[in-house]
PANUGU-295551 format. One record per residue (C-alpha): residue number from 1; residue in three letters; y, x, z. Coordinates in steps of 0.2 Angstrom, whole numbers. Each point is the difference from the previous one (the first is absolute). Layout:
BEGIN
<site><i>NUM</i><aa>ALA</aa><y>Y</y><x>X</x><z>Z</z></site>
...
END
This chain:
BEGIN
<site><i>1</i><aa>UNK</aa><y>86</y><x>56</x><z>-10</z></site>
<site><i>2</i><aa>UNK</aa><y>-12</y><x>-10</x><z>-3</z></site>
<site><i>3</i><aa>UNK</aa><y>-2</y><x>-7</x><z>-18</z></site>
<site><i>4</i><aa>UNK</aa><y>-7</y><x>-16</x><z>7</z></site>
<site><i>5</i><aa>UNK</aa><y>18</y><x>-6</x><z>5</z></site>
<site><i>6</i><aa>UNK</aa><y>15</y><x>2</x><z>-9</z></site>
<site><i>7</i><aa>UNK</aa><y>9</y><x>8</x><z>15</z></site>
<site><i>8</i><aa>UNK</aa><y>0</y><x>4</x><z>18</z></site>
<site><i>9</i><aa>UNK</aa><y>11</y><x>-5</x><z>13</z></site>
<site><i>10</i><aa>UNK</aa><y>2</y><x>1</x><z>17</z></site>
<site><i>11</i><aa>UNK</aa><y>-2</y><x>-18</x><z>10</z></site>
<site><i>12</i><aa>UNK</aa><y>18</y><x>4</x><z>6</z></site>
<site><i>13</i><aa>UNK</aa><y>7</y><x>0</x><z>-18</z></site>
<site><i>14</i><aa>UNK</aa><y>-5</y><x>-17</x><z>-3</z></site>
<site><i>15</i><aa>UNK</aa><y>11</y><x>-5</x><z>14</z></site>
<site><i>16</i><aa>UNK</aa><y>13</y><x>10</x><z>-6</z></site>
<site><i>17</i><aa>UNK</aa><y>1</y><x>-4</x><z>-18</z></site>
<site><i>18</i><aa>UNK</aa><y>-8</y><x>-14</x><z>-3</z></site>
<site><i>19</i><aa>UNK</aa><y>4</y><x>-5</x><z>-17</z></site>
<site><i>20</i><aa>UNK</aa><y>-1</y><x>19</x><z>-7</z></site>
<site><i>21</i><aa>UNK</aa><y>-19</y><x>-2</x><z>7</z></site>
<site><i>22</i><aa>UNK</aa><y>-4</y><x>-16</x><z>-7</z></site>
<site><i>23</i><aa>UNK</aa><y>6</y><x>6</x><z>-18</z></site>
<site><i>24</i><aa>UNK</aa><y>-13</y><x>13</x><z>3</z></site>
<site><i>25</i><aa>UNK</aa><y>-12</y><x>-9</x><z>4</z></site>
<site><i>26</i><aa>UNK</aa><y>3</y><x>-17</x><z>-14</z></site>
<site><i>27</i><aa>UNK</aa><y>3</y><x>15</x><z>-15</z></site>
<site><i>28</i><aa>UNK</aa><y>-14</y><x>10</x><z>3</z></site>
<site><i>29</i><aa>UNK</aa><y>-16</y><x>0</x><z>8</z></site>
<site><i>30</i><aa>UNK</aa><y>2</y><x>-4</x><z>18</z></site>
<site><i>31</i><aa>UNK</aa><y>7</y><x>11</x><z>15</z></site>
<site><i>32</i><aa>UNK</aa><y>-9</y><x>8</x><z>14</z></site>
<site><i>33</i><aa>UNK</aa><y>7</y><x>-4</x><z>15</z></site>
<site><i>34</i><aa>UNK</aa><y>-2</y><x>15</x><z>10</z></site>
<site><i>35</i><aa>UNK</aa><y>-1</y><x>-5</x><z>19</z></site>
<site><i>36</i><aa>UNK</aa><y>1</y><x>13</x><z>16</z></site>
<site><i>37</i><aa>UNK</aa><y>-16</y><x>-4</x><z>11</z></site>
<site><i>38</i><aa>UNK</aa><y>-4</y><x>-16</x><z>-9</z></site>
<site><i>39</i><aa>UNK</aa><y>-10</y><x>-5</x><z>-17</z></site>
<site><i>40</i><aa>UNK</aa><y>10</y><x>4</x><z>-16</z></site>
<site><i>41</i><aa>UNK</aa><y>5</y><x>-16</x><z>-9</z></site>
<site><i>42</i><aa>UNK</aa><y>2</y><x>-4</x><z>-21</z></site>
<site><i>43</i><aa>UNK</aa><y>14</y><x>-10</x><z>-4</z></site>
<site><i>44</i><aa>UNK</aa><y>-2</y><x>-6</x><z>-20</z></site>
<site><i>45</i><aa>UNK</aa><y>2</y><x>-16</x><z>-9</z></site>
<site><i>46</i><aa>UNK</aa><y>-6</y><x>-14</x><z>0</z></site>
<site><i>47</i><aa>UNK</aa><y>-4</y><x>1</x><z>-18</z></site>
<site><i>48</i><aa>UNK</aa><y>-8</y><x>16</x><z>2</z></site>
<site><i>49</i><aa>UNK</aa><y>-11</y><x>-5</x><z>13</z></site>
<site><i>50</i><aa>UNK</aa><y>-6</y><x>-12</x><z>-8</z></site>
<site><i>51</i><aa>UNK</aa><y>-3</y><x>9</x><z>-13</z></site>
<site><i>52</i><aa>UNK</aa><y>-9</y><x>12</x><z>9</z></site>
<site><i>53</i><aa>UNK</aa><y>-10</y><x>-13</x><z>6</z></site>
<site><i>54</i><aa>UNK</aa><y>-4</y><x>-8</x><z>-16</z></site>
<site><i>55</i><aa>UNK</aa><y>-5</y><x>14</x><z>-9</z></site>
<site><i>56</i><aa>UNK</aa><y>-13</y><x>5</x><z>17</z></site>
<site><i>57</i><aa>UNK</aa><y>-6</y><x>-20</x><z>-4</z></site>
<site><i>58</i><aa>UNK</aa><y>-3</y><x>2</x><z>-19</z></site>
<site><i>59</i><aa>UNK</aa><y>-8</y><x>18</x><z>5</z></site>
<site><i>60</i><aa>UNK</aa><y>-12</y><x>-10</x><z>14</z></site>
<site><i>61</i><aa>UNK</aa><y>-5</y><x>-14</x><z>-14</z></site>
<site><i>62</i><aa>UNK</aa><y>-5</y><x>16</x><z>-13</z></site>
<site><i>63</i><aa>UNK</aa><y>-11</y><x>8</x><z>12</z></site>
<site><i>64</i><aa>UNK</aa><y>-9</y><x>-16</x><z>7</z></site>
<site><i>65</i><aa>UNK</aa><y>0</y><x>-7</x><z>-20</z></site>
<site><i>66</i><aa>UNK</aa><y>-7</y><x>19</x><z>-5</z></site>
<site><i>67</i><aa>UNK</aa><y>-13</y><x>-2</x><z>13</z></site>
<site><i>68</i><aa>UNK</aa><y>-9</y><x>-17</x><z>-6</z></site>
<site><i>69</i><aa>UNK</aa><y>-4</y><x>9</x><z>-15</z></site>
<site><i>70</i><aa>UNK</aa><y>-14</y><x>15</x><z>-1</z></site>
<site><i>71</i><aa>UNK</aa><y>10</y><x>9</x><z>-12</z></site>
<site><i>72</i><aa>UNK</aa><y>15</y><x>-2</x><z>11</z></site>
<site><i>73</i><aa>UNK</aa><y>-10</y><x>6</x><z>16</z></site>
<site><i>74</i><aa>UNK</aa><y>-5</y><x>16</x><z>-9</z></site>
<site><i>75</i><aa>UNK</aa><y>16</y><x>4</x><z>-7</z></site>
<site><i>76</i><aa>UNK</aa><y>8</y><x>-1</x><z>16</z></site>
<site><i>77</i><aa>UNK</aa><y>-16</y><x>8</x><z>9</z></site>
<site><i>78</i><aa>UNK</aa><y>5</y><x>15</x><z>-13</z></site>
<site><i>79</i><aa>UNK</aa><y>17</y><x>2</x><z>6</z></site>
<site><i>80</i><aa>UNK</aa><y>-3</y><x>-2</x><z>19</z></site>
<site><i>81</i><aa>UNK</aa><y>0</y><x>19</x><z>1</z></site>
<site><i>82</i><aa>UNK</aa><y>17</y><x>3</x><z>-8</z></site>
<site><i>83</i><aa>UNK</aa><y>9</y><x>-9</x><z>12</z></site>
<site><i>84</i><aa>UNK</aa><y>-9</y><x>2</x><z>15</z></site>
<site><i>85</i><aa>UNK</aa><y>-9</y><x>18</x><z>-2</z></site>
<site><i>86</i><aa>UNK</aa><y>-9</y><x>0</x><z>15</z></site>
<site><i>87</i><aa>UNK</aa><y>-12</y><x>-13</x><z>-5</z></site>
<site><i>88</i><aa>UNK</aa><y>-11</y><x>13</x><z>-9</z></site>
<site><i>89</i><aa>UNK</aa><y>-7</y><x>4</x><z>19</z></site>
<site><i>90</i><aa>UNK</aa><y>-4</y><x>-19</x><z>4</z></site>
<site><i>91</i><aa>UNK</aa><y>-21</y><x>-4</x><z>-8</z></site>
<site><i>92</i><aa>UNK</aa><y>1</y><x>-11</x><z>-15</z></site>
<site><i>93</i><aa>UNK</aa><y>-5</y><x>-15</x><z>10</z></site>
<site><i>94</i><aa>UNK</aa><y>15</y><x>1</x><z>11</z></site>
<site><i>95</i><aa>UNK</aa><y>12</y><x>4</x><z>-18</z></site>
<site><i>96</i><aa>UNK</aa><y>-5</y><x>-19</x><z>-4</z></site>
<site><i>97</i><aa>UNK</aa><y>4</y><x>-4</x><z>15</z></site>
<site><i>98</i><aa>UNK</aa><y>16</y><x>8</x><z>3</z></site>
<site><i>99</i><aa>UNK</aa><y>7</y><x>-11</x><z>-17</z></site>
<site><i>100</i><aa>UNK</aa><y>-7</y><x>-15</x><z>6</z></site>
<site><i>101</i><aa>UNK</aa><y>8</y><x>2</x><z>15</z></site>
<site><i>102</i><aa>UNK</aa><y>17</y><x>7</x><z>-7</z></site>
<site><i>103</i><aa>UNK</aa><y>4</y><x>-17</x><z>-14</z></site>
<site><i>104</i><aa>UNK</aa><y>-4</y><x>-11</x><z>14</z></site>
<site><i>105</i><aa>UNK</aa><y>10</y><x>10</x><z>12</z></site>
<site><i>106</i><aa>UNK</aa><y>15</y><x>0</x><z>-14</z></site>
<site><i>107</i><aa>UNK</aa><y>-3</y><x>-19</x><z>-5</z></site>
<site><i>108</i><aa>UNK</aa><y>1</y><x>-5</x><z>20</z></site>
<site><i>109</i><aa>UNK</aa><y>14</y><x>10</x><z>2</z></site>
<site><i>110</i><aa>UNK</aa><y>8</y><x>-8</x><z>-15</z></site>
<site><i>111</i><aa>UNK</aa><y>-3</y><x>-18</x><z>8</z></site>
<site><i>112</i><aa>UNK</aa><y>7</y><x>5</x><z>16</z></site>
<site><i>113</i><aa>UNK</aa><y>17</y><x>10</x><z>-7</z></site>
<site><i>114</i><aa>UNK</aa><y>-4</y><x>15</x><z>12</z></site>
<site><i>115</i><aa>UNK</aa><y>-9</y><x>18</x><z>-6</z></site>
<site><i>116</i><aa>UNK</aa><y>-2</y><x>4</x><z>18</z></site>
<site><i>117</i><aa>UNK</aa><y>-20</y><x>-4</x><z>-3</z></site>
<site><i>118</i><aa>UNK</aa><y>-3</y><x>11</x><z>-15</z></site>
<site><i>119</i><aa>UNK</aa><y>7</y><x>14</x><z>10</z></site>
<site><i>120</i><aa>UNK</aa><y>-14</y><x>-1</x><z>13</z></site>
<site><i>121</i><aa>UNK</aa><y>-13</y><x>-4</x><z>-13</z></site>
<site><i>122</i><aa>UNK</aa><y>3</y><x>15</x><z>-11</z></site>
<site><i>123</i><aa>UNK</aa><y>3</y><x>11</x><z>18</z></site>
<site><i>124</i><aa>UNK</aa><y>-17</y><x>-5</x><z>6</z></site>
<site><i>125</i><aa>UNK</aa><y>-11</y><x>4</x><z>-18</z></site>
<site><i>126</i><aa>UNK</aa><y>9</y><x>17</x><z>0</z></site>
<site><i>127</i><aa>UNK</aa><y>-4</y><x>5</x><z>17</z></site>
<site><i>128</i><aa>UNK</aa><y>-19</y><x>-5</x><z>-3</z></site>
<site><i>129</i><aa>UNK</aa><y>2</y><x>11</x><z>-17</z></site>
<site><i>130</i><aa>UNK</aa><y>5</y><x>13</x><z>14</z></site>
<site><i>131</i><aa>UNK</aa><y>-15</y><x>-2</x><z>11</z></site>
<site><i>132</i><aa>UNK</aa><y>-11</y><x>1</x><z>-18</z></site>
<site><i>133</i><aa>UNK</aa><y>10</y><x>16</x><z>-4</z></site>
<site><i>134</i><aa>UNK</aa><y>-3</y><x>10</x><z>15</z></site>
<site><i>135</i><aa>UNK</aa><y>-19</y><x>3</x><z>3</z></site>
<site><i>136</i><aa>UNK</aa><y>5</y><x>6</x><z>20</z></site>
<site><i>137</i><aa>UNK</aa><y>8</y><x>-17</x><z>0</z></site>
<site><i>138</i><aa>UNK</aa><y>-12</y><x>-12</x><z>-7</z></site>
<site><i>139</i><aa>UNK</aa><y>-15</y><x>8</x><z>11</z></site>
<site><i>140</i><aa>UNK</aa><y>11</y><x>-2</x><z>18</z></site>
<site><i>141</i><aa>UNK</aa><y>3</y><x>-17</x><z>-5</z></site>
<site><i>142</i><aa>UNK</aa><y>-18</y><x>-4</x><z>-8</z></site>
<site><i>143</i><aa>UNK</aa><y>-12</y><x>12</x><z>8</z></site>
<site><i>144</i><aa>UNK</aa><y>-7</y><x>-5</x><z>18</z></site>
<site><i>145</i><aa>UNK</aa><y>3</y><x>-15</x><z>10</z></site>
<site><i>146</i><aa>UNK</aa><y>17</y><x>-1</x><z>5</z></site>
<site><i>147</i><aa>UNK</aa><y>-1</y><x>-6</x><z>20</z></site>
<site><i>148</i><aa>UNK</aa><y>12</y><x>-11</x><z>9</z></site>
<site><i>149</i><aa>UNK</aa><y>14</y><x>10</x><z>6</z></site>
<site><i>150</i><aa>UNK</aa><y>7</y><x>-17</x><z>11</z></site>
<site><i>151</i><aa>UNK</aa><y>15</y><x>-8</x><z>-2</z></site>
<site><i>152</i><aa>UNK</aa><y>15</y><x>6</x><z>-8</z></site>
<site><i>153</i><aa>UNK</aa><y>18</y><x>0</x><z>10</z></site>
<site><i>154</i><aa>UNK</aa><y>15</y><x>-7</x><z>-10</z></site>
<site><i>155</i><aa>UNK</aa><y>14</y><x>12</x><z>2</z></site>
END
C-alpha cells in the first residue's frame, strides 16, 4: 500500500459503503480510489487539500525567495544533487540552469493550482542528463548531420 494514502479501496466500494469510505478519507490522509481500466482517483478533505496545497505555496515562495539572494542560489545549487542525483551528469552550465528553470516551474505551477508542469520540466532535464550520461547516446545525437527523414505519420 502505498504510504502516500491512508488506504486503498476499490472504486466499487465507495459505491457500496459510502460513509465507511468517507471516514477514511476525512480521518486520515486521503483514499485511493482504485479504478478497473480507468485513472485511479484520491478522495481527502477538503481541509487536507488545501493544506496540501498550502504547504506546496509556502514551499514555491522559499525557493523563488532563496533564489534572489546569492547565498540562497548556492545553498540550493549545493543540495540539487541530493534530490535529484542524476544532475551530476548535466555540465555546470546547464545545473544553473536546471534551478533556474525548476523555482520558476514550481512558482508557475503554484500560480496556476496544477503540478502537471513540473512533471514535464523535471522529465525533460533528466532525460538530457541521460543523453550527457551515455557517451554512445550523446554522439548519435550530436555527431554528424542528422538528415531529414520526412514527415512523421501520427498513429
Amino acid at each position: 500500500m502505498s504510504t502516500q494514502f491512508a488506504d486503498q479501496v476499490p472504486f466499487s466500494e465507495l459505491m457500496r459503503k459510502q460513509s465507511e469510505v468517507a471516514d477514511k478519507a476525512a480521518h486520515g490522509k486521503g483514499v485511493l480510489l482504485r479504478r478497473r481500466n480507468e485513472e485511479d482517483l484520491v478522495l481527502m478533505s477538503a481541509a487536507h487539500a488545501e493544506s496540501t496545497a498550502n504547504g506546496f505555496s509556502v514551499a514555491s515562495r522559499m525557493f523563488v525567495s532563496l533564489m534572489k539572494h546569492d547565498a540562497g542560489a548556492r545553498e540550493l545549487l549545493m543540495v540539487l544533487p541530493d534530490v535529484f542525483p542524476w544532475v551530476r551528469y548535466l555540465p555546470e552550465e546547464d545545473v544553473r540552469e536546471f534551478l533556474v528553470d525548476l523555482v520558476q516551474t514550481i512558482n508557475a505551477c503554484d500560480d496556476l493550482e496544477n503540478l502537471a508542469p513540473l512533471e514535464v520540466a523535471v522529465a525533460a532535464w533528466r532525460s538530457t542528463a541521460e543523453v550527457y550520461a551515455d557517451p554512445k547516446l550523446r554522439a548519435a545525437l550530436t555527431e554528424g548531420a542528422l538528415d531529414d527523414l520526412g514527415q512523421v505519420e501520427v498513429c
